[in-house]
C-alpha positions as CSV (number, residue, x, y, z in Angstrom):
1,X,8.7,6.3,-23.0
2,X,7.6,8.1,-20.0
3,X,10.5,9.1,-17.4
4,X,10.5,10.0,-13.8
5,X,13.5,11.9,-12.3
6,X,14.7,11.1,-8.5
7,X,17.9,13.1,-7.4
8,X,18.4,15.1,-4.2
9,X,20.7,17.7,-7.0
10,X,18.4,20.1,-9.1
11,X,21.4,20.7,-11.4
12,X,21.5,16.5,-12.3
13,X,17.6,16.6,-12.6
14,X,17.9,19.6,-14.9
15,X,20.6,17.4,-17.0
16,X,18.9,14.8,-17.2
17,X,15.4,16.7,-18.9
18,X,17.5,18.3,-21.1
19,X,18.7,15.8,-22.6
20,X,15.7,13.5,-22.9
21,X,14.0,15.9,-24.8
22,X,16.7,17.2,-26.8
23,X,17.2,13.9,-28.3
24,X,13.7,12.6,-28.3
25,X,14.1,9.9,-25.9
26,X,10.5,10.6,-24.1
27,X,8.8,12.6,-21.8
28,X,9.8,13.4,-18.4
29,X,6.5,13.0,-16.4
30,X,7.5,13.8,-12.6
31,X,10.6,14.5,-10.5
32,X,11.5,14.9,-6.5
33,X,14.5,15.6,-4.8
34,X,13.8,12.3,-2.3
35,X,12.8,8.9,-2.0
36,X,10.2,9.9,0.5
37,X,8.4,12.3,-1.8
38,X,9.3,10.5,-5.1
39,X,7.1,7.2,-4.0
40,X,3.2,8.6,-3.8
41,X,4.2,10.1,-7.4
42,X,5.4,7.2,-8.8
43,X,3.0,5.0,-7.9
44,X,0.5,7.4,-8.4
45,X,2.2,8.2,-12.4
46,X,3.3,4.6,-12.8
47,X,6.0,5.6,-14.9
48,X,7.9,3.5,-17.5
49,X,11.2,4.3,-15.9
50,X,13.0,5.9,-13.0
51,X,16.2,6.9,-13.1
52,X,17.0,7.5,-9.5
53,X,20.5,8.4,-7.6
54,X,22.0,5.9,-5.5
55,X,23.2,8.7,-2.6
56,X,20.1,10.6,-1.1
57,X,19.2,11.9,2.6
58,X,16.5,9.7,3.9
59,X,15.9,7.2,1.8
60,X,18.9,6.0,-0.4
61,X,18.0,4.7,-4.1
62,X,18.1,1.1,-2.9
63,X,15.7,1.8,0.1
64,X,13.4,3.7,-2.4
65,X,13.1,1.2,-5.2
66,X,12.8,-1.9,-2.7
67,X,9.1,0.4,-1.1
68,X,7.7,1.2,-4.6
69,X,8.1,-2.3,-5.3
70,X,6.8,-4.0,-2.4
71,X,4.1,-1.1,-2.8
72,X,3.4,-2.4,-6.4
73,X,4.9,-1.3,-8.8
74,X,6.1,-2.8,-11.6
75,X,8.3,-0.7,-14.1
76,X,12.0,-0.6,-14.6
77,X,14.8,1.5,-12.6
78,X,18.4,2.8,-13.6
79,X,20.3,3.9,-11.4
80,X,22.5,6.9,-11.3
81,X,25.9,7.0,-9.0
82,X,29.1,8.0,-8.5
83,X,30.9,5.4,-7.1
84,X,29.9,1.5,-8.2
85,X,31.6,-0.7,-5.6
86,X,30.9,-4.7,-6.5
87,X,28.9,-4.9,-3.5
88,X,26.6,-1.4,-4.0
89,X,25.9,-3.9,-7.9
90,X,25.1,-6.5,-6.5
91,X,22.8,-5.2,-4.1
92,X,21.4,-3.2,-7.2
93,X,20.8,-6.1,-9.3
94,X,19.1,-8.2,-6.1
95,X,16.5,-5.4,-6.3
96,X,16.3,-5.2,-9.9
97,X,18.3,-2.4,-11.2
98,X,19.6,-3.5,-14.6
99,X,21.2,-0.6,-16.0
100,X,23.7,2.1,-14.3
101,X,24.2,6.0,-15.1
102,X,27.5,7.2,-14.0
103,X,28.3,10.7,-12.2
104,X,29.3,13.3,-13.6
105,X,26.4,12.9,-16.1
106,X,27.5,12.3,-20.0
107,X,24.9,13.1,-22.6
108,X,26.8,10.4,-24.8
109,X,26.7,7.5,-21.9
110,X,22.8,8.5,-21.3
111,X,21.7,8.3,-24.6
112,X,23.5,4.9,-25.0
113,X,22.0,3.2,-21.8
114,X,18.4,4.6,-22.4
115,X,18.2,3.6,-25.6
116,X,19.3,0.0,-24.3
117,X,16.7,-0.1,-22.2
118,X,13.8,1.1,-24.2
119,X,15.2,-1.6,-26.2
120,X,14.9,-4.4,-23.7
121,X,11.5,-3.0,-22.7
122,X,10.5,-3.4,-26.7
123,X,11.8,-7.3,-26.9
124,X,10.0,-7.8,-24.0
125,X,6.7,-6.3,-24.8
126,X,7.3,-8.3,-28.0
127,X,8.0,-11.7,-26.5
128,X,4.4,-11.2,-24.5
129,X,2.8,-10.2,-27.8
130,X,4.3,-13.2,-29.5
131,X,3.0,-15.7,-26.9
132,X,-0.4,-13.8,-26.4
133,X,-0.8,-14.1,-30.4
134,X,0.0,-18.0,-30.6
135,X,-2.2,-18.8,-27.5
136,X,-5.4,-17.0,-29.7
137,X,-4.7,-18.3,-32.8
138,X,-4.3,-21.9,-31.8
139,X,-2.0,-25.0,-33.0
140,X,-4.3,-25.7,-35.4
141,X,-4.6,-22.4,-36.9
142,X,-2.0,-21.6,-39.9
143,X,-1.5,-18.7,-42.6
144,X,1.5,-19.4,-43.8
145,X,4.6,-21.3,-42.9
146,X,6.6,-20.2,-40.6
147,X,10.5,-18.9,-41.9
148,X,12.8,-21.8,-40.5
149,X,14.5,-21.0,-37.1
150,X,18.2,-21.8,-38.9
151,X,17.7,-19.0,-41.5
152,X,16.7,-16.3,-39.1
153,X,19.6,-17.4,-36.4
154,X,22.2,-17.7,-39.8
155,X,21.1,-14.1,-40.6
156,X,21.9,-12.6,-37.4
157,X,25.2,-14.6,-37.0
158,X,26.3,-13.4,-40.6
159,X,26.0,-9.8,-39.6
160,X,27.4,-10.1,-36.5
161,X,30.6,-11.6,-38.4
162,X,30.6,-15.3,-37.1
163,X,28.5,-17.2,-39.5
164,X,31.5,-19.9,-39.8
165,X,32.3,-20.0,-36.5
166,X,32.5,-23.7,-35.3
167,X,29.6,-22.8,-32.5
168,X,26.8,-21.8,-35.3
169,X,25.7,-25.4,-35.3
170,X,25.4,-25.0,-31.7
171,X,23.3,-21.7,-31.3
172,X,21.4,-23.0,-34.3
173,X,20.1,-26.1,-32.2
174,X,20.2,-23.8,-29.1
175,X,17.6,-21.2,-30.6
176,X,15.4,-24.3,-32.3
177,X,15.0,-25.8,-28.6
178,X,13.7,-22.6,-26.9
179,X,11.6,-21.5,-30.1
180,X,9.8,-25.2,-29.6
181,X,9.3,-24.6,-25.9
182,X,8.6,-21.5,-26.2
183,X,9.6,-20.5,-23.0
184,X,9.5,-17.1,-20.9
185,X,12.7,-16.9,-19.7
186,X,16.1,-19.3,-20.5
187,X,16.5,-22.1,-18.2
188,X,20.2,-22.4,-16.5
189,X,22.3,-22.8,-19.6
190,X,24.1,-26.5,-18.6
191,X,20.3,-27.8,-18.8
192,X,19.9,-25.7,-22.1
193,X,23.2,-27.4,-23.6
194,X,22.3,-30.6,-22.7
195,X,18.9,-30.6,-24.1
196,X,20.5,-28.9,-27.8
197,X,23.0,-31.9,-27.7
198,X,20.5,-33.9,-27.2
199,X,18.4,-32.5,-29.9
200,X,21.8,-32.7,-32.2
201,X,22.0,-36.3,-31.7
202,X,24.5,-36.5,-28.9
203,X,24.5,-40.2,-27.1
204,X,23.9,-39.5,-23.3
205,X,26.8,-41.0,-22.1
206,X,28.6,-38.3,-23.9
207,X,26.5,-35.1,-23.4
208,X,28.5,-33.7,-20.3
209,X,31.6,-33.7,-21.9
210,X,30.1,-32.4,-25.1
211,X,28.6,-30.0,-23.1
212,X,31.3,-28.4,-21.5
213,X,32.5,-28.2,-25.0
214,X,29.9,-26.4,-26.1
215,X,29.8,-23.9,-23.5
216,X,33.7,-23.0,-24.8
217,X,32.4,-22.7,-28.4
218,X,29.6,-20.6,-27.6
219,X,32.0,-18.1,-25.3
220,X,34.9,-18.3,-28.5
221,X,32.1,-16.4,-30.7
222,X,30.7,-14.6,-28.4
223,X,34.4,-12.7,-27.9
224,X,34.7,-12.7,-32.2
225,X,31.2,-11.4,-32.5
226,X,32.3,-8.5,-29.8
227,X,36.1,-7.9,-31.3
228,X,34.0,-7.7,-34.6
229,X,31.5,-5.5,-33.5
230,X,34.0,-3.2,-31.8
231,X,35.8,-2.8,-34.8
232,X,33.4,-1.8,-37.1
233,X,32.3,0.8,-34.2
234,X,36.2,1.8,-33.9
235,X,35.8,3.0,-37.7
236,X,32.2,4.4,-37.8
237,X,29.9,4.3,-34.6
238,X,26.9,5.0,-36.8
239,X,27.5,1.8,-39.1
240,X,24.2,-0.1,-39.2
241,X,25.8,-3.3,-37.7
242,X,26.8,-1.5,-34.9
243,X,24.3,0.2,-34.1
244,X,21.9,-2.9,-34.0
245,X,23.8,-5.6,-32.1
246,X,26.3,-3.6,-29.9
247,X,23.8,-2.2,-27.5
248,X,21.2,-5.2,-27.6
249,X,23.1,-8.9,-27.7
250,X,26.4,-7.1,-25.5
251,X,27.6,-5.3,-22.5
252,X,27.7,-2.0,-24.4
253,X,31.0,-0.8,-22.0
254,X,32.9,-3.8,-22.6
255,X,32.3,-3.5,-26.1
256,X,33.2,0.8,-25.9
257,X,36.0,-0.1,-24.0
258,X,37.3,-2.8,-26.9
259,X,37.1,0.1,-29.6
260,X,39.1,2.1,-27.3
261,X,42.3,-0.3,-26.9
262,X,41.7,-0.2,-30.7
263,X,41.8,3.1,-31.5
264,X,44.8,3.5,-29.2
265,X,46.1,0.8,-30.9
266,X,46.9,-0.8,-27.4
267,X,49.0,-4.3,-26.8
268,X,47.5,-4.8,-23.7
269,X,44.2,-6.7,-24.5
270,X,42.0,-6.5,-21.6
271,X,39.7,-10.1,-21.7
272,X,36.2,-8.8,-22.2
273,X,33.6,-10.4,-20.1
274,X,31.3,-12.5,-22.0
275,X,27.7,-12.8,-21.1
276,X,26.1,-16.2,-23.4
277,X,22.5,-16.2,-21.3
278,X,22.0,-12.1,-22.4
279,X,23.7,-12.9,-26.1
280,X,20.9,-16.0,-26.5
281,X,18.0,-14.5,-25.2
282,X,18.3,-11.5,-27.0
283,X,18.7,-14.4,-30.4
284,X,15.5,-16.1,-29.2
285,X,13.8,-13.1,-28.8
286,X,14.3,-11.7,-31.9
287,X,14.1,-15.2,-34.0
288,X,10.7,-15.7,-32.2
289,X,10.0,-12.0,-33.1
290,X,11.0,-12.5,-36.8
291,X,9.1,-15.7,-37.3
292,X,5.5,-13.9,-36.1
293,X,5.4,-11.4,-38.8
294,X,4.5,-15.0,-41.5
295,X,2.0,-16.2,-38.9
C-alpha cells in the first residue's frame, strides 16, 4: 500500500512514517506540510492513500481533498484531527473520507484503522475481479459448481456466534438476492428487505409489515454478533475470530468501546450503534468472493 503524508506538523508526519514501516503497513511515497504543495504531488504519485490533517494554513483537509478530486483523482483519504464535531463528519463523509485518525497520534488506533482500510480496499479490488471474471467466462461457461450461497453465509454467521439467531433465515435470503443480481453496490435496504421476503415467499399484502420485522431481526444480531465479538476481544485481542470480523463487518470503536465496559465490568451499557448496510455488504462481498475460487 503506498501512503502519502499531509500535515502542517513535522513531528505528526514523522509519527506517522515510523510507524508505517515499523509495522509493515506500506511505503510512505510523498509528504508536504500543505494542501497547496501536497496536490501537484499527489496527483502526480497517485497514491493509494492520504492521510491528511483536518486543520492546516491555506487549504484545510476538506478544501484539499474536494481539488484533488475534482482534479482527478481517485484514491482513498483518512483524515487525521483533533477535534470531530458531527458537522466537521459529516462534511468529511460528503467528500468521501471514510476513516478518521485522532490527535494525539496512537500507534495502536493507527494500526487498527489502516489495516481496515487496506481491507476495504482488498474486498473492493475483489468484488471488481469477481465481476470482471464472470463477464469473461460467460453464463454458459462452467468448471465446477458453485459452493451454495447458504453454506458460505452459515459459515460466517457460525463464527461470528449467531448461527441460531432467528434473523439467519433472513441474511441467508438477503445474501442469495444480491449474489443473483450481482450488484455493485446495496440498494436502500427497505427495497433489499422487500425483495428477500419476497424471494422467501412472503404474500405482498404482507411484505411491509414483515419487513419492518425484518429490519428488527437483522439489528437484534447485528448487536449479539458485536457483544460476541467484543467479548472474545475482551479475553484475547489476537483470537482469530476477532481479528477477522471486528475490524471488517463493524465499527471497530463501538466494538473497542464494548470490550472496555466489559473489562471494567460496567452496569452502564452504552447501546452500540448498529450499522446493517456495512455488516451485509461486507457478507456479500465475501460470499461472492468465496464462491469464485470453484469457478
Amino acid at each position: 500500500m503506498r501512503y502519502f503524508i499531509v500535515d502542517d506538523d513535522k513531528a505528526s508526519r514523522l509519527m506517522l512514517k515510523n510507524i508505517l514501516v515499523e509495522q509493515n503497513l506500506g511505503m510512505v511515497i510523498g509528504e508536504a506540510e500543505s494542501g497547496g504543495n501536497a496536490i501537484p504531488q499527489i496527483l502526480s504519485l497517485a497514491p493509494d492513500l492520504v492521510l491528511i490533517d483536518l486543520l492546516m494554513p491555506e487549504l484545510d483537509g476538506i478544501e484539499t481533498i474536494q481539488q484533488l478530486k475534482t482534479q482527478g483523482f481517485t484514491g482513498q483519504f483518512i483524515m487525521l484531527s483533533q477535534v470531530v464535531s458531527k458537522e466537521m463528519v459529516g462534511e468529511a463523509y460528503q467528500v468521501g473520507v471514510e476513516f478518521f485518525i485522532h490527535k494525539p497520534i496512537n500507534q495502536i488506533e493507527v494500526q487498527s484503522v489502516l489495516r481496515r482500510t487496506t481491507e476495504q480496499l482488498r474486498l473492493k479490488n475483489s468484488l471488481l475481479t469477481i465481476r470482471e471474471s464472470l463477464a469473461q467466462l460467460g453464463a454458459e461457461e462452467q468448471s465446477k459448481p458453485a459452493r451454495p450461497v447458504k453454506d458460505i453465509v452459515l459459515s460466517k454467521l457460525h463464527d461470528m456466534g449467531i448461527i441460531g439467531e432467528n434473523s439467519t433465515r433472513d441474511i441467508v435470503a438477503i445474501t442469495e438476492v444480491l449474489i443473483e443480481r450481482n450488484v455493485a453496490q446495496l440498494p436502500p435496504l427497505k427495497e433489499l428487505y422487500e425483495v428477500a421476503l419476497g424471494k422467501m415467499g412472503i404474500e405482498q399484502k404482507d411484505i411491509a409489515k414483515e419487513s419492518k420485522a425484518m429490519e428488527q431481526r437483522i439489528r437484534r444480531s447485528i448487536q449479539t454478533a458485536m457483544d460476541h465479538l467484543a467479548s472474545l476481544g475482551a479475553v484475547d485481542y489476537t483470537i482469530d475470530e476477532f481479528e477477522y470480523y471486528a475490524p471488517r463487518y463493524f465499527d471497530f470503536q463501538e466494538i473497542t468501546q464494548r470490550m472496555k465496559q466489559i473489562q471494567e465490568e460496567s452496569f452502564i451499557i452504552r447501546p452500540s450503534k448498529v450499522n446493517s448496510k456495512k455488516f451485509l455488504q461486507v457478507l456479500y462481498i465475501e460470499t461472492a468472493e468465496e464462491q469464485k475460487k470453484f469457478l
